[in-house]
NUFI-64053 format. One record per residue (C-alpha): residue number from 1; x, y, z. Coordinates in Angstrom, 2 decimals. Each point is the difference from the previous one (the first is absolute). Last residue first. Layout:
N
SITE NUM X Y Z
...
This chain:
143
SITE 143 67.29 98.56 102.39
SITE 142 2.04 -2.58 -0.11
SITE 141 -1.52 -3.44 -0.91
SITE 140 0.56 -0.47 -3.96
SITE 139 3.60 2.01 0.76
SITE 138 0.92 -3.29 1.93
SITE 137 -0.75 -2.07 -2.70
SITE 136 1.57 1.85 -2.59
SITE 135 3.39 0.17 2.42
SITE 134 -0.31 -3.75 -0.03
SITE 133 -0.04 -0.49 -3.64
SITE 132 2.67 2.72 -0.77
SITE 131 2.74 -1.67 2.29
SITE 130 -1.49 -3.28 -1.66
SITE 129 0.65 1.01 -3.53
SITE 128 3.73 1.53 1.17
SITE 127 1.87 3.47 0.61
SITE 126 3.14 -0.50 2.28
SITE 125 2.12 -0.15 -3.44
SITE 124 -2.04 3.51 -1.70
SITE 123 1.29 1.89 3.00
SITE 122 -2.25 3.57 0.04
SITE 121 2.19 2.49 1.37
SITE 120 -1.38 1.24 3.38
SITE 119 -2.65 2.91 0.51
SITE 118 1.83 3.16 1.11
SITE 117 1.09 1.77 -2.90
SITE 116 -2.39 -1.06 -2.41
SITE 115 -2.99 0.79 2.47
SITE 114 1.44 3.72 -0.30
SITE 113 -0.44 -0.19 -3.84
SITE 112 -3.66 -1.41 -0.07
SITE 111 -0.95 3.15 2.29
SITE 110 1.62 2.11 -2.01
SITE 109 -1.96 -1.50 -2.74
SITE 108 -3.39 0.06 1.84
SITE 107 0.92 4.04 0.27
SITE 106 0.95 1.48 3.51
SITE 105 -0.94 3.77 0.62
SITE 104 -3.74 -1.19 -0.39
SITE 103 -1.08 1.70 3.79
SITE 102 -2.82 -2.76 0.09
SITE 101 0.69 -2.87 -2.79
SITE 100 3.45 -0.56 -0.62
SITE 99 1.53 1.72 3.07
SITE 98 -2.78 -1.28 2.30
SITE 97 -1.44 -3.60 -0.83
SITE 96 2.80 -0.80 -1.95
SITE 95 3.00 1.02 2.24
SITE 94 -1.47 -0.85 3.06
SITE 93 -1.49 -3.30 -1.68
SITE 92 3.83 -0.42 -0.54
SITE 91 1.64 0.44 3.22
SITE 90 -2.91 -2.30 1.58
SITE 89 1.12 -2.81 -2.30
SITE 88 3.72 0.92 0.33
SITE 87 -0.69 -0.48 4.24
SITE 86 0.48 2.84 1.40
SITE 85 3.00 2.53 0.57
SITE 84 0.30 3.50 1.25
SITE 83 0.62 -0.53 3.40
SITE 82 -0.07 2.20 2.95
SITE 81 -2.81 1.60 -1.73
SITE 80 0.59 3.79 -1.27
SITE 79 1.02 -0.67 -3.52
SITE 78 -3.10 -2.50 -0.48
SITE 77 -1.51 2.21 -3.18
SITE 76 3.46 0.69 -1.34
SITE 75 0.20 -2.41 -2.76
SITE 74 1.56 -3.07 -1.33
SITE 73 -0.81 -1.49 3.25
SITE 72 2.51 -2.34 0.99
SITE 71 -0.57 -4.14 -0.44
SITE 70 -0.14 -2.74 2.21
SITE 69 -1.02 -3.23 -1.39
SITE 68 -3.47 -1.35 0.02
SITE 67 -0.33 0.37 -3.92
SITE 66 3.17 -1.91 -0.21
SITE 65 -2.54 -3.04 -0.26
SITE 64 -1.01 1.31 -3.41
SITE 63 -2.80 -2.59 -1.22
SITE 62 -1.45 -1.22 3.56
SITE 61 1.15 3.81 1.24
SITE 60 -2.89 1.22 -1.21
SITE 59 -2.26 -2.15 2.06
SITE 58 -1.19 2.88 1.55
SITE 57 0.08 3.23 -1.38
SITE 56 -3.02 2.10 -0.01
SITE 55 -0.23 -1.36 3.84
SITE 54 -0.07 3.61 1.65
SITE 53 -1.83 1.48 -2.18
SITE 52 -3.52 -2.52 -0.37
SITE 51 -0.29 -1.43 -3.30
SITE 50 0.90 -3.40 1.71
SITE 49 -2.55 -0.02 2.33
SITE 48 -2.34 1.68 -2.09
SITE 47 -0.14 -3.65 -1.99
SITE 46 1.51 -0.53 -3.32
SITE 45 -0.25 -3.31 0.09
SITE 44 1.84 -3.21 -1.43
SITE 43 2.88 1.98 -0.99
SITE 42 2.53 -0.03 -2.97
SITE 41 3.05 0.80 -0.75
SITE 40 1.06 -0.66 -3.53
SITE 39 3.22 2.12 -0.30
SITE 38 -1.30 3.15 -1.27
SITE 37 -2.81 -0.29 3.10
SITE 36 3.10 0.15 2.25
SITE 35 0.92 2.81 -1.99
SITE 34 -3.40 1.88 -0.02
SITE 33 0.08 -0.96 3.69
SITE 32 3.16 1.44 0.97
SITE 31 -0.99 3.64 -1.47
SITE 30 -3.33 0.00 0.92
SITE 29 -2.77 -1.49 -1.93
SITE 28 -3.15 -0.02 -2.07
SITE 27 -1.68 -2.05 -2.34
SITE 26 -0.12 -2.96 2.47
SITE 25 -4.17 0.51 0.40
SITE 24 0.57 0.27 3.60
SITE 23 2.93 2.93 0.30
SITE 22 3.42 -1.29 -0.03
SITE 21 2.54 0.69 2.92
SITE 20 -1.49 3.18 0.98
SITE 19 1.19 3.67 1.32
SITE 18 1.16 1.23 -3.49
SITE 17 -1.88 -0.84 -3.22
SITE 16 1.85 -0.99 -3.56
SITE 15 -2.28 -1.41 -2.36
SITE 14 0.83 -3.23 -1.46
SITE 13 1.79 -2.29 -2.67
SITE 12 2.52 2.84 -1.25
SITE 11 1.05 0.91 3.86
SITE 10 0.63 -3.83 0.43
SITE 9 2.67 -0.01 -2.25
SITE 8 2.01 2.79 1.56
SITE 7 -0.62 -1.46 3.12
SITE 6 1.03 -3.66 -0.96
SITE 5 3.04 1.70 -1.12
SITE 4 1.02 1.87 3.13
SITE 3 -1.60 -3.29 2.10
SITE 2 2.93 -1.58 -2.07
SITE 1 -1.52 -3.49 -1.75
């Protein structure tokens, strides 16, 4: 599934908060882990660690591996760095946690919309049971 879709999914299955991953109890979640939660994620702990800021993301890229990719800021927040591109993980918990969220001049759809133009087209023919198995695997261990 599209992290755009899985998003849009996920926001119906748990309370949207900015600055975590999912909260302890699994009823709430950012942006990325609403969806990854949409998609069957699941973790063995919900320890500080991985509530902390700077990992609310990890493991992320075990269901969208263009997650790590290189993406531009949608925005101007980062106009006066050298560069204005991050990681599309990073990019988006910008987005959600602070244009969604904080200043709300970004809506969850917008934000959906953008992800549609930069997340690859889903290829039905590379998709298979064991592709799926494995990633579910992996997502059981990421934070």
């Amino acid at each position: 599934m599209q992290l755009s879709d899985a998003m849009l999914l996920g926001s119906t299955q748990v309370k949207l908060i900015p600055g975590v991953l999912v909260n302890k109890d699994f009823s709430a979640a950012c942006g990325i882990g609403a969806a990854a939660i949409a998609v069957g994620a699941s973790w063995e702990d919900a320890s500080v660690d991985m509530l902390a800021k700077d990992s609310r993301t990890t493991g992320s890229e075990y269901i969208w591996g263009w997650l790590l990719h290189s993406e531009k800021f949608p925005c101007q927040c980062f106009s006066h760095r050298s560069s204005q591109s991050d990681i599309a993980k990073f990019v988006i918990s910008h987005i959600f946690d602070m244009h969604v969220f904080s200043r709300s001049d970004w809506t969850l759809e917008q934000l959906i919309a953008w992800i549609k133009t930069v997340e690859p087209a889903e290829n039905p023919e590379q998709l298979s049971t064991k592709t799926t198995e494995a990633t579910a695997a992996e997502v059981e261990v990421f934070a």
